[in-house]
C-alpha positions in Angstrom: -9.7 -15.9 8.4 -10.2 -13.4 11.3 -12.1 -10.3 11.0 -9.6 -7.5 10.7 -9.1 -5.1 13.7 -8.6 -1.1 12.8 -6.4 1.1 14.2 -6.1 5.0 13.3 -2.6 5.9 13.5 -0.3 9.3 13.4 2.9 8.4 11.6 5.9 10.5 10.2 3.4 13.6 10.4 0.5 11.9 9.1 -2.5 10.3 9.7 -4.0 6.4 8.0 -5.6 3.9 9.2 -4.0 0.1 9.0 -6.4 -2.9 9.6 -4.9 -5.9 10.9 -5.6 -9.6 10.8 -3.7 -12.1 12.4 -3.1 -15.8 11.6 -1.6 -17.4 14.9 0.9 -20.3 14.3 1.5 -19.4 10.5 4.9 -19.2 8.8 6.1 -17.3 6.0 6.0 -13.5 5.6 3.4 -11.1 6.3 1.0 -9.5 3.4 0.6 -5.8 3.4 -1.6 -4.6 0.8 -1.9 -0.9 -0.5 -4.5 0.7 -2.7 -4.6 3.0 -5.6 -5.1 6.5 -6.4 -8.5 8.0 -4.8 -9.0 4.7 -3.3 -9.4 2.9 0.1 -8.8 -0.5 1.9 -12.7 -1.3 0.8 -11.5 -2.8 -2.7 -9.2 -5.0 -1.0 -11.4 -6.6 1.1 -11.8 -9.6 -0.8 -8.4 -10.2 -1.7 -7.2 -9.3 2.2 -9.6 -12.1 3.3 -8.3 -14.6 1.2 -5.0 -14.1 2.3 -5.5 -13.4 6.1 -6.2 -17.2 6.3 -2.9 -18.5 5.9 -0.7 -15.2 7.1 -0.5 -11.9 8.8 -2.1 -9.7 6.7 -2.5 -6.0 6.5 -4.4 -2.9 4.5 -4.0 0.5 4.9 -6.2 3.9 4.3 -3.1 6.2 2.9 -3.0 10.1 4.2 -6.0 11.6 2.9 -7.6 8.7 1.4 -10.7 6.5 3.3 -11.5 8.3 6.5 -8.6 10.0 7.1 -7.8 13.6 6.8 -6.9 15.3 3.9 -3.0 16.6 4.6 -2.5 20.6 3.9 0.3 19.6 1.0 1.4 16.9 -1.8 2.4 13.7 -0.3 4.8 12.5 -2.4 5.4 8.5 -3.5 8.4 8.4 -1.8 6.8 10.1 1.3 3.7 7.2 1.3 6.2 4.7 1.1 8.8 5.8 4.0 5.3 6.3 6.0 4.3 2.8 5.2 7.8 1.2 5.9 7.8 3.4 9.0 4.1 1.9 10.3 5.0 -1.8 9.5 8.6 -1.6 11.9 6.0 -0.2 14.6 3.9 -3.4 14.1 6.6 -5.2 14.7 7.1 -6.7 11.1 9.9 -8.4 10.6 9.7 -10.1 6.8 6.6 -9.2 4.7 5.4 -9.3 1.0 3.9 -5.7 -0.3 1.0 -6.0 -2.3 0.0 -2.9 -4.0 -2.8 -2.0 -7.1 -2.5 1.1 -9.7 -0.5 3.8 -7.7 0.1 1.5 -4.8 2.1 -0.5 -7.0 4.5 3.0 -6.9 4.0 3.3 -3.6 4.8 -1.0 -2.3 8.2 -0.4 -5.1 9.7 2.4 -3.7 9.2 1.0 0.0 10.8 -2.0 -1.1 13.9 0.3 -2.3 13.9 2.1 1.0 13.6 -1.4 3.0 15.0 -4.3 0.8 15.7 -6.0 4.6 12.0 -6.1 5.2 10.9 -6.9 2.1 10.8 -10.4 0.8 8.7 -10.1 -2.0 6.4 -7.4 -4.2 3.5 -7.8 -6.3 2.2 -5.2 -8.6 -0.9 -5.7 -9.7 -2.2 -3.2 -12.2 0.6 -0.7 -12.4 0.7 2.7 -13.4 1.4 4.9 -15.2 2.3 3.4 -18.3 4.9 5.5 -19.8 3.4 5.9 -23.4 0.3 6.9 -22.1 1.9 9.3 -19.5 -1.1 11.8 -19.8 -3.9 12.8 -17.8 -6.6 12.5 -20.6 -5.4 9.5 -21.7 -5.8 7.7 -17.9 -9.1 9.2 -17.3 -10.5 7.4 -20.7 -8.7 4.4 -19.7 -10.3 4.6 -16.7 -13.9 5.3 -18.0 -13.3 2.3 -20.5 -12.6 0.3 -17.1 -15.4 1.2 -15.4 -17.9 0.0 -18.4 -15.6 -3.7 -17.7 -16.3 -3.9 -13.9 -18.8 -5.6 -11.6 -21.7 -2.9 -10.1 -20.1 -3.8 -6.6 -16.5 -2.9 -7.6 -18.2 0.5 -9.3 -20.1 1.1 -6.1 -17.1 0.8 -4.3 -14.6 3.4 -6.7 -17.0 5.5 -7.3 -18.0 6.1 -3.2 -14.5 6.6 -2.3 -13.5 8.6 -5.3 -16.8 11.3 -3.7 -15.4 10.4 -0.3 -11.8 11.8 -1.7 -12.6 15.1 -3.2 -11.7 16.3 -6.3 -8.9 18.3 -4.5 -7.0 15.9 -2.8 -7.4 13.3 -6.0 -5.5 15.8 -8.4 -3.0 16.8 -6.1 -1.9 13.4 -5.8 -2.4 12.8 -9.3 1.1 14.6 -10.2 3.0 12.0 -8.1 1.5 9.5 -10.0 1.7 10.7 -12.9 4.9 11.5 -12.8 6.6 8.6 -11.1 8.8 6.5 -13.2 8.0 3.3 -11.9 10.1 1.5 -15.1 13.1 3.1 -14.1 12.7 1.8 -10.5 12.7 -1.9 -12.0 15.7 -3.0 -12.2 16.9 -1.6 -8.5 14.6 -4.1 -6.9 16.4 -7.1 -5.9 13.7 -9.1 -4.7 11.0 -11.2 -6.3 8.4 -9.2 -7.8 5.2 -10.5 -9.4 3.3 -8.1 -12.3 -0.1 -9.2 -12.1 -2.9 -8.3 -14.3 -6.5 -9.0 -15.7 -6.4 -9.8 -19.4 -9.1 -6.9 -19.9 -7.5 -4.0 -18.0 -7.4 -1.3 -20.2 -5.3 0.8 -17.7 -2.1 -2.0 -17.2 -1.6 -3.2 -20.6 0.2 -6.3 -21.3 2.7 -4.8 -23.1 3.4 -2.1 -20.3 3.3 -5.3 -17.6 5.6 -7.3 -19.5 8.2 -4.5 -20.1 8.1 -3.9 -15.8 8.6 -7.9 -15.2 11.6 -8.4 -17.5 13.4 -5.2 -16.0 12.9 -6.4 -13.1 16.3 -9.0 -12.2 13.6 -11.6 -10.6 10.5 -10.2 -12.5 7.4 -12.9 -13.6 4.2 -11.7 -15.3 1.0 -13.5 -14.9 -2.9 -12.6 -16.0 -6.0 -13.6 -14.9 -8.4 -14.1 -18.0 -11.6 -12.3 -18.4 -10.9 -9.6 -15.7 -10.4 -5.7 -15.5 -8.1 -3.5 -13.2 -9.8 -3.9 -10.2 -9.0 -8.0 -10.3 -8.5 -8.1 -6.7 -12.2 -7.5 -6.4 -13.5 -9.6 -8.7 -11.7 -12.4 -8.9 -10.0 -12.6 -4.8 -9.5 -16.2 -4.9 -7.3 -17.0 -8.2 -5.6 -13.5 -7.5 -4.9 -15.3 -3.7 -3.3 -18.3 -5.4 -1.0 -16.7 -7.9 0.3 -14.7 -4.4 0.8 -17.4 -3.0 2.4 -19.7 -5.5 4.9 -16.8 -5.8 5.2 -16.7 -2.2 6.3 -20.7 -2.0 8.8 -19.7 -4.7 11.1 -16.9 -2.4 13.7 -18.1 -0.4 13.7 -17.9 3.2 15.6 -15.4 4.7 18.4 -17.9 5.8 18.2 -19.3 2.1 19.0 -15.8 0.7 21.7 -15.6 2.9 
């Protein structure tokens, strides 16, 4: 593991922040992980550190999220992920496997549509917005329901960023979310894709989870017991291993071909 360097960057008209660890000498592709809604890199901390010790890996502040600036319009899904494609060919990635919770499960699915020839593998973990809960209401009490379910520190962590956000900013992105149909997307991604969830997320429900795997053509679901939406944060190390046990399973590049 080596302590991640950041870098604040200006990309397709915007501005995030991408923080980089490297792992010399190590094969396979690199992990790029992307956070949710009203979020930052801070709740992927854990999780980045476990994988930064056997690969490249990567976390990014989105426009307007974490100590970036807040843009003057909507930045749509599709937007975030040609941005995010866009900032991994200038880091000269070559192969990587997208890693994204809640929204950033929209966000690592769509880039994988725009760049199938980067990506070699996605993992969802948490997704949104399940479509028979498609309301507003209905993900806020999910939400609250979460929080009562999560550790202090992974409450510290949401609830700083979600002040550090603004309310603004948080519900103009909301309508992308809310409104991406992440199910329909499914079955366009050729690649490997793990759904990954904590058997006590009230937000990603198994049933929701399951539907996204089997419409995916190479979809596998897998949950961690005992754990709520922010699993990544509380349990890093068994979330780690599942990635990378799916990892072992994806065919080289020259195997796919």
């Amino acid at each position: 593991m080596t302590t991640p360097t950041a870098q604040s960057l200006n990309v397709l008209g915007q501005t995030l922040r991408l923080h980089s660890s490297t792992a010399p000498g190590m094969p396979g592709p690199a992990f790029v992980l992307v956070h949710g809604i009203g979020m930052s890199h801070r709740y992927l901390t854990r999780l980045h550190d476990q994988l930064s010790a056997t690969a490249d890996t990567y976390s990014l502040d989105l426009p307007g999220f974490g100590p970036n600036p807040r843009p003057s319009r909507t930045v749509s899904v599709e937007e975030h992920a040609a941005i995010l494609v866009q900032v991994l060919l200038d880091a000269g990635v070559s192969r990587c496997v997208l890693v994204g919770h809640s929204m950033g499960t929209q966000i690592v699915a769509e880039a994988a549509l725009q760049a199938p020839e980067l990506v070699a593998g996605v993992v969802l973990i948490g997704p949104v917005v399940d479509r028979r809960r498609r309301r507003v209401l209905r993900q806020a009490l999910a939400l609250a329901h979460d929080s009562l379910r999560e550790a202090p520190s992974a409450n510290l962590i949401v609830f700083t960023d979600y002040l550090r956000t603004g309310l603004r900013w948080y519900l103009r992105e909301l309508k992308p979310m809310m409104t991406y149909p992440l199910e329909d997307k499914m079955p366009a991604l050729t690649c490997p894709v793990l759904v990954l969830r904590g058997s006590r997320d009230p937000v990603a429900r198994e049933e929701w989870c399951r539907e996204l795997a089997e419409a995916s053509p190479a979809g596998k679901l897998q949950e961690i017991e005992g754990h709520p939406h922010v699993v990544q944060h509380s349990a890093p190390a068994a979330v780690a291993g599942l990635i990378r046990t799916f990892v072992r399973s994806i065919p080289s590049r020259a195997e796919a071909q």
